[in-house]
DSSP file (Angstrom, degrees, kcal/mol; ACC not computed):
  #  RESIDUE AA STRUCTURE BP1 BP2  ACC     N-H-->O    O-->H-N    N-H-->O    O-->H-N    TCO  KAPPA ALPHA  PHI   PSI    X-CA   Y-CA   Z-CA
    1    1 A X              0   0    0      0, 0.0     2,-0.2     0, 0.0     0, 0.0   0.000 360.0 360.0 360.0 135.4   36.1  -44.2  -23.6
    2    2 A X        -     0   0    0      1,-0.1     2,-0.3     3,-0.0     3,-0.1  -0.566 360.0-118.4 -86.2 135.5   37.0  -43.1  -19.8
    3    3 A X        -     0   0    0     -2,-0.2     2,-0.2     1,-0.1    -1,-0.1  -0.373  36.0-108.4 -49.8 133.7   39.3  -40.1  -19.4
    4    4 A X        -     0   0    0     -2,-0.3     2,-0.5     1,-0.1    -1,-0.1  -0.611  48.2 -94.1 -64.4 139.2   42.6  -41.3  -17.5
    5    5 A X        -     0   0    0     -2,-0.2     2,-0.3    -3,-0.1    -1,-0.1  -0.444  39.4-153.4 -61.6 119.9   42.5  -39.9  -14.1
    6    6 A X        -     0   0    0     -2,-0.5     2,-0.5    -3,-0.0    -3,-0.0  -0.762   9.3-136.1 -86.5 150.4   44.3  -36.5  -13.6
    7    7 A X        -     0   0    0     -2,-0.3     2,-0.1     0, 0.0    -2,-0.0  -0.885  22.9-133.6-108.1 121.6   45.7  -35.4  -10.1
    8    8 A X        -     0   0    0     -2,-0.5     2,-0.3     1,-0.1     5,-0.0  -0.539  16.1-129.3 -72.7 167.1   44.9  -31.7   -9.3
    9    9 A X    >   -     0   0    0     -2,-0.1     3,-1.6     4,-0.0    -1,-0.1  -0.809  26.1-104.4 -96.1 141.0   47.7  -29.9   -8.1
   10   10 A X  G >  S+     0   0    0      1,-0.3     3,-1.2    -2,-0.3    -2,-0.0   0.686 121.8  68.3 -46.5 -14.3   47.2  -27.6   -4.6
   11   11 A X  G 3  S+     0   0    0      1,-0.2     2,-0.6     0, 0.0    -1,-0.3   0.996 104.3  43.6 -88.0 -47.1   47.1  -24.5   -6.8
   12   12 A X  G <  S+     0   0    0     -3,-1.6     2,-0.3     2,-0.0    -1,-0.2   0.138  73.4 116.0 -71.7  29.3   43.4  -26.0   -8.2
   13   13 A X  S <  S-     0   0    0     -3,-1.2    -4,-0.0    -2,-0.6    -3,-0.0  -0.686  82.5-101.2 -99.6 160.5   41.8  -27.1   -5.3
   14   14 A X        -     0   0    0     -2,-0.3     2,-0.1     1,-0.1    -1,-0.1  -0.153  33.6-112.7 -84.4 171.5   38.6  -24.7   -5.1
   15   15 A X        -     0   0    0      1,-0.1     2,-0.2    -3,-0.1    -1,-0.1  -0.476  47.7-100.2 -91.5 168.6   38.9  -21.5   -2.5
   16   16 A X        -     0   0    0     -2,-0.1     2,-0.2     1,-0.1    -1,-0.1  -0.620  47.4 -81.9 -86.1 163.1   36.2  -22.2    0.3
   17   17 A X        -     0   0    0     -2,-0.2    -1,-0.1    -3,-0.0    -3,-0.0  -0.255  47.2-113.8 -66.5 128.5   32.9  -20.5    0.2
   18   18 A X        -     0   0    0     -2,-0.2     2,-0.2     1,-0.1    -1,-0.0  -0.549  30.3-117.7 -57.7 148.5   32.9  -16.8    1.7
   19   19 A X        -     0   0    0     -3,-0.0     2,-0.1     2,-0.0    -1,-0.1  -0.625  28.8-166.7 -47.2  16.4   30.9  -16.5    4.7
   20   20 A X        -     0   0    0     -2,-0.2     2,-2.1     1,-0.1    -2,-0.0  -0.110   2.9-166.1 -96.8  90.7   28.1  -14.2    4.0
   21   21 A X        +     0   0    0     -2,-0.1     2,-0.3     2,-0.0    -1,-0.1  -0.295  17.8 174.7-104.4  82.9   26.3  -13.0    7.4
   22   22 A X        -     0   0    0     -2,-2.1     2,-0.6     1,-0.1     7,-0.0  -0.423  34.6-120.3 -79.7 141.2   23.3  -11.6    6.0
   23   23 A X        +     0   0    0     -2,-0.3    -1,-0.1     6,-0.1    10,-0.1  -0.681  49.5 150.0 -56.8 114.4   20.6  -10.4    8.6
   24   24 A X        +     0   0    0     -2,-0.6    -1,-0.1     9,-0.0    -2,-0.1  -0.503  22.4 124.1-148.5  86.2   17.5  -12.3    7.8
   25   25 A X  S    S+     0   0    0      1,-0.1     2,-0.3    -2,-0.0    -2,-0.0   0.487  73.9  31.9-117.6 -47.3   15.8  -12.6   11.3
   26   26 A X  S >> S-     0   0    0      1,-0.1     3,-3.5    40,-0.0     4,-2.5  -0.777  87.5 -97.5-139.6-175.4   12.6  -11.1   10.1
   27   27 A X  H 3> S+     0   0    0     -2,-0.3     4,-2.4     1,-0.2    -1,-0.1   0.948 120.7  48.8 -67.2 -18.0   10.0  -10.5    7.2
   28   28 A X  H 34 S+     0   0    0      2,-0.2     4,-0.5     1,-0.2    -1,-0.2   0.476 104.0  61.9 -93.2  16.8   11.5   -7.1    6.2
   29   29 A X  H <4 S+     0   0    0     -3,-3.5     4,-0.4     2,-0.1    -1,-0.2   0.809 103.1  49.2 -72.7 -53.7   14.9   -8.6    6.2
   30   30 A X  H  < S+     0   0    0     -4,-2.5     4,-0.4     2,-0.2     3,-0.3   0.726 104.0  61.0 -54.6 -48.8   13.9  -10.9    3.5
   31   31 A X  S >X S+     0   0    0     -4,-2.4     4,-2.6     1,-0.2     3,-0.9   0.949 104.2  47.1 -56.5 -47.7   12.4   -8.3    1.4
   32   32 A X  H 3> S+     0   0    0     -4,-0.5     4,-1.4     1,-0.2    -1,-0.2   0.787 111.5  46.2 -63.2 -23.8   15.4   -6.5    1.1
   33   33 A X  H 3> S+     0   0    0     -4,-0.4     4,-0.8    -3,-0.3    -1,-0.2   0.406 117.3  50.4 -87.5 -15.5   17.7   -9.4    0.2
   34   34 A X  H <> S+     0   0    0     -3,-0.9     4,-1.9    -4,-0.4     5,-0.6   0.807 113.0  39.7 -86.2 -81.1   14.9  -10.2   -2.2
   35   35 A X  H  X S+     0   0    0     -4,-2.6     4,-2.2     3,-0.1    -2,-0.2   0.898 116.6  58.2 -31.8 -47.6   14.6   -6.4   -3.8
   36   36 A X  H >< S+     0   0    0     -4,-1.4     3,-1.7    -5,-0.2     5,-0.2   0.911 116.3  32.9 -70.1 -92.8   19.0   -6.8   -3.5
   37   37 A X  H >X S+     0   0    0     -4,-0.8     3,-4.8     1,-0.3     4,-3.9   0.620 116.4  54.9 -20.8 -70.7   18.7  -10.2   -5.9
   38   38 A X  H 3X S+     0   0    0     -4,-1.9     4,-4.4     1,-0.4    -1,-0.3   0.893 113.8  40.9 -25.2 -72.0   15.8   -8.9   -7.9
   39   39 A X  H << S+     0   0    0     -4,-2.2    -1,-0.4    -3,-1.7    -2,-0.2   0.221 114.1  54.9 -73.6  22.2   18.0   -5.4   -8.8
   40   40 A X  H <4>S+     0   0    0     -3,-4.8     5,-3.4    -4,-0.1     6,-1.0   0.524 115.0  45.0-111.4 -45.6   21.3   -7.8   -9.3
   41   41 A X  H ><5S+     0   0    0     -4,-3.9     3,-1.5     4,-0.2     5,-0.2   0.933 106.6  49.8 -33.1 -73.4   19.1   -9.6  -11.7
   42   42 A X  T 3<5S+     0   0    0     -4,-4.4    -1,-0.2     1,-0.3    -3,-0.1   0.722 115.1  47.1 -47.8 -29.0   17.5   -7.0  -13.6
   43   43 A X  T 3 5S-     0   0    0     -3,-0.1    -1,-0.3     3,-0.0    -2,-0.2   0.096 114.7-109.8-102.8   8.7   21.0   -5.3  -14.4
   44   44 A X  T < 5S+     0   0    0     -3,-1.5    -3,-0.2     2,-0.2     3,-0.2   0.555  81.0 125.6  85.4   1.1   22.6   -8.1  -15.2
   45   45 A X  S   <S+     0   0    0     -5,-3.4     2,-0.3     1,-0.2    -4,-0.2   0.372  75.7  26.3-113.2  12.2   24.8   -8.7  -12.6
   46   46 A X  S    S-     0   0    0     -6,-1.0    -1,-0.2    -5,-0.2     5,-0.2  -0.729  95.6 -89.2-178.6 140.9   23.7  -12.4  -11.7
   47   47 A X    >>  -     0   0    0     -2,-0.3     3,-3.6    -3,-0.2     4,-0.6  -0.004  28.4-125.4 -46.3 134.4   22.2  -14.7  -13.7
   48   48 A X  H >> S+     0   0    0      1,-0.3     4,-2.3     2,-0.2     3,-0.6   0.698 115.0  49.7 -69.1 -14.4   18.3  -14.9  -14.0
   49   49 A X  H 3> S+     0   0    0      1,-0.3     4,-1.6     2,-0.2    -1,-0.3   0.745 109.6  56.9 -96.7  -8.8   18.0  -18.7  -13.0
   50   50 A X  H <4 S+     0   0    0     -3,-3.6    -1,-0.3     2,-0.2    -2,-0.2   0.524 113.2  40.4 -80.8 -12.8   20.5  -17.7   -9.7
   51   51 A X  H <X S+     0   0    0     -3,-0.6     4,-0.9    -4,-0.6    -2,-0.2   0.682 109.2  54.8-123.7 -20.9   18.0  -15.1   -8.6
   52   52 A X  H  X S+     0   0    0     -4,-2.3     4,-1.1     1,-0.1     5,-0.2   0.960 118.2  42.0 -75.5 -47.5   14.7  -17.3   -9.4
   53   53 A X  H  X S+     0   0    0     -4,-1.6     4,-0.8     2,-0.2    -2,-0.2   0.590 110.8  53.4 -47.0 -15.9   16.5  -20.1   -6.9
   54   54 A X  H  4 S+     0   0    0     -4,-0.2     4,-0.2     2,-0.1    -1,-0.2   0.829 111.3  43.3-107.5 -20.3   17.6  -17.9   -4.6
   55   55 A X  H  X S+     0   0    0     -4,-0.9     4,-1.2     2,-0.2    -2,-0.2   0.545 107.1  59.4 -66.8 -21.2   14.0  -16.3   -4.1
   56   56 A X  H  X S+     0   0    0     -4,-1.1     4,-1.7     2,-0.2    -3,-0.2   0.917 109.6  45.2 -73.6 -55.4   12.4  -19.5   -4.1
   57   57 A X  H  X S+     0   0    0     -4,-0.8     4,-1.2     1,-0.2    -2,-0.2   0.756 116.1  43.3 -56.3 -27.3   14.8  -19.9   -1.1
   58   58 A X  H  > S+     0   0    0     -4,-0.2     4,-3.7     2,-0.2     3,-0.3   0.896 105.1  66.4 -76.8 -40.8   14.0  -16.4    0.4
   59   59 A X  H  X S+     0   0    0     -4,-1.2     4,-2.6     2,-0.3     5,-0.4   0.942 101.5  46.1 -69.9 -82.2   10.4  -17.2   -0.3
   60   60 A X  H  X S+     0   0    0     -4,-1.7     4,-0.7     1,-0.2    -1,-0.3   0.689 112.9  49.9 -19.2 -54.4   10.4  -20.2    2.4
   61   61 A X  H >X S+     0   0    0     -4,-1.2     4,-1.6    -3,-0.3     3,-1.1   0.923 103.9  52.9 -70.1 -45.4   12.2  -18.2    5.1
   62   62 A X  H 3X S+     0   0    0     -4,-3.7     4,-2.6     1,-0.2    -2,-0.2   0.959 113.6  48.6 -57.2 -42.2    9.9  -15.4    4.8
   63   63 A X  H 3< S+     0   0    0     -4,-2.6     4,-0.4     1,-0.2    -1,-0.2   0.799 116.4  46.7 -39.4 -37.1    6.9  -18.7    5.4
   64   64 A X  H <X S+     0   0    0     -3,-1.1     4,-0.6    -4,-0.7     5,-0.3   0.705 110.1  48.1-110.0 -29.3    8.9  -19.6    8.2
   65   65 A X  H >X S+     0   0    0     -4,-1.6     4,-2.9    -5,-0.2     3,-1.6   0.987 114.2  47.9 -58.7 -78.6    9.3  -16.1    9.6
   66   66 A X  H 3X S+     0   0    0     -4,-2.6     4,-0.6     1,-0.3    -2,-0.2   0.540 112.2  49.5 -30.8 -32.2    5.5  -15.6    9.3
   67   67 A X  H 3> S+     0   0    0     -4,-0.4     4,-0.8    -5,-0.2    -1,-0.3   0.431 108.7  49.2-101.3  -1.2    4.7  -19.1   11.0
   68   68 A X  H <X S+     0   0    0     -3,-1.6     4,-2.8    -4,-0.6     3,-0.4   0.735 118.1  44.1-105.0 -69.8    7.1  -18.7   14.2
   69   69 A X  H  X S+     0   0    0     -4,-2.9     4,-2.7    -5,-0.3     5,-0.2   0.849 111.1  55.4 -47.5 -29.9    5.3  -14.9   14.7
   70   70 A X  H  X S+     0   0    0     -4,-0.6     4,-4.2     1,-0.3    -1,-0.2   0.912 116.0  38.4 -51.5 -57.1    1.9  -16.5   14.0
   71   71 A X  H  X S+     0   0    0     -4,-0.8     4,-1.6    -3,-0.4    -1,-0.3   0.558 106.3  58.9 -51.4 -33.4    2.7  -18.7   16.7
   72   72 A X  H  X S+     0   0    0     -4,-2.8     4,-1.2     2,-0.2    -1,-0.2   0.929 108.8  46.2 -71.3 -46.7    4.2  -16.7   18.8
   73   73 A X  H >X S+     0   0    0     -4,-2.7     4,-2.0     2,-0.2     3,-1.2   0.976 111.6  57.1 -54.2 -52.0    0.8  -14.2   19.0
   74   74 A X  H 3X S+     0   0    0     -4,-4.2     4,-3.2     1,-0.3    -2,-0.2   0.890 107.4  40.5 -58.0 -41.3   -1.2  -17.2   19.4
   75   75 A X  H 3< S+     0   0    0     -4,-1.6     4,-0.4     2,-0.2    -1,-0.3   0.805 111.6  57.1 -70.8 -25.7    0.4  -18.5   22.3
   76   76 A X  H XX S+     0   0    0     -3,-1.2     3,-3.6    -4,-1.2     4,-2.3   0.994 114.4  45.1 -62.5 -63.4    0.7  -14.7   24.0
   77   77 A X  H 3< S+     0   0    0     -4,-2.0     4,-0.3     1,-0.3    -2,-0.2   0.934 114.6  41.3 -60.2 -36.4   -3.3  -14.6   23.5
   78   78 A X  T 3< S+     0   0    0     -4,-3.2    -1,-0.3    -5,-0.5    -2,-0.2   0.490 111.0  63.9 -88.8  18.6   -4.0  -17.9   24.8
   79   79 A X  T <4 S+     0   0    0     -3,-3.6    -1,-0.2    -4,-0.4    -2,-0.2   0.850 109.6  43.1 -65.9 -83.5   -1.2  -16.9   27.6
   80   80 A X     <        0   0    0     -4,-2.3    -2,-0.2     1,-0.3    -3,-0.1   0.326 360.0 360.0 -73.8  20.1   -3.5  -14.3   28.5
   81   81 A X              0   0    0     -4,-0.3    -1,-0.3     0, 0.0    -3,-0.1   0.484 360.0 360.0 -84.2 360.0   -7.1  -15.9   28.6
């Protein structure tokens, strides 16, 4: 059987998401927001399967970090041949 539709009222419409403007520009940016999770984890203070997604996620930008410098030396050396 289907629920009857309810109408939220303005007080339950959800808050928007906070803003968060974390520095993550390079790889040692990433490690710390990685260590940060890691120790929010370990202590309890966010749930293990939020801090395995959210490393997974770090994980990628630190790849993506790593392949723009890669690129960036190679083109300097073959700059300078």
């Amino acid at each position: 059987m289907k629920k009857p539709a309810t109408r939220t009222k303005p007080t339950d419409a959800p808050t928007p998401p906070v803003r968060l403007r974390l520095k993550l520009s390079s790889a040692e940016d990433v490690r710390r927001e990685l260590a940060r999770i890691y120790r929010e984890g370990k202590t309890g203070a966010r749930d293990v399967s939020d801090v395995s997604r959210l490393a997974n996620v770090l994980q990628i930008l630190a790849r993506c970090i790593e392949t723009g410098d890669l690129e960036r030396r190679i083109e300097a050396l073959e700059a300078s041949k």
